[in-house]
C-alpha positions as CSV (number, residue, x, y, z in Angstrom):
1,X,-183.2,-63.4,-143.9
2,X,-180.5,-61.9,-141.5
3,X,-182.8,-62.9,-138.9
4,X,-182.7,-67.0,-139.9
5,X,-178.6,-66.6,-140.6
6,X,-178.2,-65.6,-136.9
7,X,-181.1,-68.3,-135.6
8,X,-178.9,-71.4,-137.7
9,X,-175.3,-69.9,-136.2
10,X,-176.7,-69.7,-132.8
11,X,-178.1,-72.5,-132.3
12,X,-175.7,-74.6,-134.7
13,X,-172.9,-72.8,-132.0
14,X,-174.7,-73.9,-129.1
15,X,-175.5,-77.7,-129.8
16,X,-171.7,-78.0,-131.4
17,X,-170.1,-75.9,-128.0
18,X,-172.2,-78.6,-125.8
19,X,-170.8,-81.9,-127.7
20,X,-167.5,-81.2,-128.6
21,X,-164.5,-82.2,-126.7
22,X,-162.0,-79.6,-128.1
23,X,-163.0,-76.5,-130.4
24,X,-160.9,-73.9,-132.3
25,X,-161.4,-70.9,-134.4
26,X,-159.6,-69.3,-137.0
27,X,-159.7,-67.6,-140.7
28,X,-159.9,-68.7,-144.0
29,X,-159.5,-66.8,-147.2
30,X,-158.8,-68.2,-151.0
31,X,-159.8,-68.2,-154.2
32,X,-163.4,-69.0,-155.7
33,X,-164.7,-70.0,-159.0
34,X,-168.3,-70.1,-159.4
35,X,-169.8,-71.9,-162.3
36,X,-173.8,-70.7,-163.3
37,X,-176.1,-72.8,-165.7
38,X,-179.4,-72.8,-167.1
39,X,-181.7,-74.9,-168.9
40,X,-184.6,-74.1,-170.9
41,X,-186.1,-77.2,-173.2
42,X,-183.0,-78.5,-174.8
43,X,-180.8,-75.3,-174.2
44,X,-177.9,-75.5,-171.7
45,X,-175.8,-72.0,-170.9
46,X,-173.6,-71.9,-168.9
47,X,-170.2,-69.1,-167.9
48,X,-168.2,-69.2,-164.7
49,X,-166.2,-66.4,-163.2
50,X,-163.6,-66.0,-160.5
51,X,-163.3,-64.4,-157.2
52,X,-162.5,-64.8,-153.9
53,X,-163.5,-65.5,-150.1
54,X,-162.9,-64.5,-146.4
55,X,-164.2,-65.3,-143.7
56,X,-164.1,-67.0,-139.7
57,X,-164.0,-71.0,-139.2
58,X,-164.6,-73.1,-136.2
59,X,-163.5,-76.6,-135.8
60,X,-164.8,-78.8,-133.6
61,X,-163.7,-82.2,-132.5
62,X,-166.6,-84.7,-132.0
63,X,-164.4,-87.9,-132.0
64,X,-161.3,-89.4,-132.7
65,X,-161.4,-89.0,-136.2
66,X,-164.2,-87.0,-136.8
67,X,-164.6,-83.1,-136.6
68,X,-167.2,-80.3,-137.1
69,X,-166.2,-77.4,-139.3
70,X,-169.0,-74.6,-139.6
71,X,-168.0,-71.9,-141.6
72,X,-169.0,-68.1,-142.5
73,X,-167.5,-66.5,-145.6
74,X,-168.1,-63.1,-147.4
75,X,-167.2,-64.3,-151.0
76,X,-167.0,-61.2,-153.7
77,X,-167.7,-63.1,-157.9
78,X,-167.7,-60.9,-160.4
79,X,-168.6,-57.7,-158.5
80,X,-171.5,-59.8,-157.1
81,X,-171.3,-60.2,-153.2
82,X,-172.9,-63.0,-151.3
83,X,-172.4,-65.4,-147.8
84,X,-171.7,-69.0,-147.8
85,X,-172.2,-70.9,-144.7
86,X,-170.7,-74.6,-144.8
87,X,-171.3,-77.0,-141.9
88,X,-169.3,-79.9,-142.9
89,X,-167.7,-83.1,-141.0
90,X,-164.5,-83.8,-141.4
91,X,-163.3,-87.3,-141.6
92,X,-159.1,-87.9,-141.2
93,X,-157.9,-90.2,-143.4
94,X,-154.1,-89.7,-141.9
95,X,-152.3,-87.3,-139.5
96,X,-152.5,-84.3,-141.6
97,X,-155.2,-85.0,-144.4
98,X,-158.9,-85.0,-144.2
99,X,-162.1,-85.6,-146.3
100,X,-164.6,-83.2,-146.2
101,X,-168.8,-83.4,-146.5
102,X,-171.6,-81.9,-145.6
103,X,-174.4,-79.1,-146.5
104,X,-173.9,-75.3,-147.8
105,X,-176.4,-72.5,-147.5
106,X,-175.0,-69.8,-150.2
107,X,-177.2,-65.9,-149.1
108,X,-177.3,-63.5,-152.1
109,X,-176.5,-60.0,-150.5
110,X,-177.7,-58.9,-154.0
111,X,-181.4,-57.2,-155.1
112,X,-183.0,-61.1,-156.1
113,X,-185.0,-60.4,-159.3
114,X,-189.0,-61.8,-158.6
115,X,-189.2,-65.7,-159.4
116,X,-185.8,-66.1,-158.0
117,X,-184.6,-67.5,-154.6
118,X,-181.6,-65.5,-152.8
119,X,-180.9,-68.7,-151.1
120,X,-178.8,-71.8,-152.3
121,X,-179.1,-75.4,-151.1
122,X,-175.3,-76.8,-151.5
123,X,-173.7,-80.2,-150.8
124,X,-169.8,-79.6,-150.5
125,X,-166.8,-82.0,-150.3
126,X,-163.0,-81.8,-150.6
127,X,-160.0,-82.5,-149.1
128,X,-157.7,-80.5,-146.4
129,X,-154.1,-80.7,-145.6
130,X,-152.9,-79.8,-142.0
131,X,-149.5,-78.0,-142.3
132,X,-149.1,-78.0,-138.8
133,X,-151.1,-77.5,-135.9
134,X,-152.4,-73.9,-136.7
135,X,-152.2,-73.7,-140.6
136,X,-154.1,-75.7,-142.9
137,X,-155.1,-75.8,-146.7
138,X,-158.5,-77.0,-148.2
139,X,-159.7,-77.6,-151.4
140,X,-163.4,-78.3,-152.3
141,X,-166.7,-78.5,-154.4
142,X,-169.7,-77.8,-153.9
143,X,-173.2,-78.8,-156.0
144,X,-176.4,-76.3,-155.9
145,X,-179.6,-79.2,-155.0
146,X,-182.2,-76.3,-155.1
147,X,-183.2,-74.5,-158.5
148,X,-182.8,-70.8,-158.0
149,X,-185.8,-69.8,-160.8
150,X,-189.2,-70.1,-158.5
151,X,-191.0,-69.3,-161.4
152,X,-193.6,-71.1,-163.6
153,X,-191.9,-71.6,-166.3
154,X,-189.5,-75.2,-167.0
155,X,-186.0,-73.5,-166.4
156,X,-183.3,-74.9,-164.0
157,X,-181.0,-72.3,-162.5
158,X,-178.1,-73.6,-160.8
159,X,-174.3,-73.2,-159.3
160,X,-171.5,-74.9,-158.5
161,X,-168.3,-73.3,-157.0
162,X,-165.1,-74.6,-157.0
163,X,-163.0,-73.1,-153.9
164,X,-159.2,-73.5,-152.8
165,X,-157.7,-72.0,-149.7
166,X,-155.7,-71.0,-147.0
167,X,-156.7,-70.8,-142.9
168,X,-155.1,-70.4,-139.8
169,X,-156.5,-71.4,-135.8
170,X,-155.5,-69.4,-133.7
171,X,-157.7,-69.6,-130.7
């Protein structure tokens, strides 16, 4: 698993380096509400909780109005730790506001009970606010594609997280 996290970085890192025009890094940190369900016949559960997230962003500019943002966060829900890896593009809409879509890999650093994946499929998308040139705020959401139960049985497993934040570029 660590082994596949550092083959998609790398090579995500290198193809990104070798096509963008203009690329800075930064942090990010906020606030993270993660929202579990599952189904069983015609039986839906479902609880959230609330944490939080840290972690290093890149941004790379591709075009005029079009950027790259790849992620890696360390998010902490409900004593439960995992990593969430967004690679999204970023479309401005204005000077300081941007749209924001793309895929999300969510890694449980947890023990994964058997019939149960550690990995998440995502698609995110939100909206971020440039303060200035360094600071910036994002909101977003992001929908699980993949069910996490691999087992026999008809059960859907699923999450959705809600995230709001802060980041600052400093390189």
């Amino acid at each position: 698993m660590k082994k596949l996290v550092l083959v998609v970085v790398a090579v995500f890192g290198i193809v990104l380096s070798s096509h963008a025009q203009e690329a800075r890094f930064g942090a990010t940190a906020g606030y993270l509400n993660a929202r579990g369900s599952v189904k069983a016949e015609d039986i839906t559960i479902s609880a959230s909780e609330s944490g939080f997230y840290i972690g290093a962003v890149a941004d790379f500019n591709v075009a005029e109005n079009f950027n790259i943002q790849p992620e890696l966060l360390f998010a902490v829900v409900d004593e439960s730790n995992g990593l969430i890896l967004p690679i999204l593009g970023k479309f401005a809409i204005s000077e300081k506001f941007n749209l924001q879509f793309g895929p999300q890999l969510v890694f449980s650093l947890e023990d994964t009970p058997e019939d149960f994946s550690s990995v998440e499929f995502d698609v995110a998308g939100g909206i971020g606010y440039d303060i200035d040139e360094d600071f910036f705020i994002e909101a977003r959401y992001t929908f699980q594609i993949n069910n996490s139960y691999t087992g026999s049985e008809d059960i859907k497993v699923r999450g959705n997280y809600l995230s709001v934040g802060v980041g600052y570029k400093f390189l």
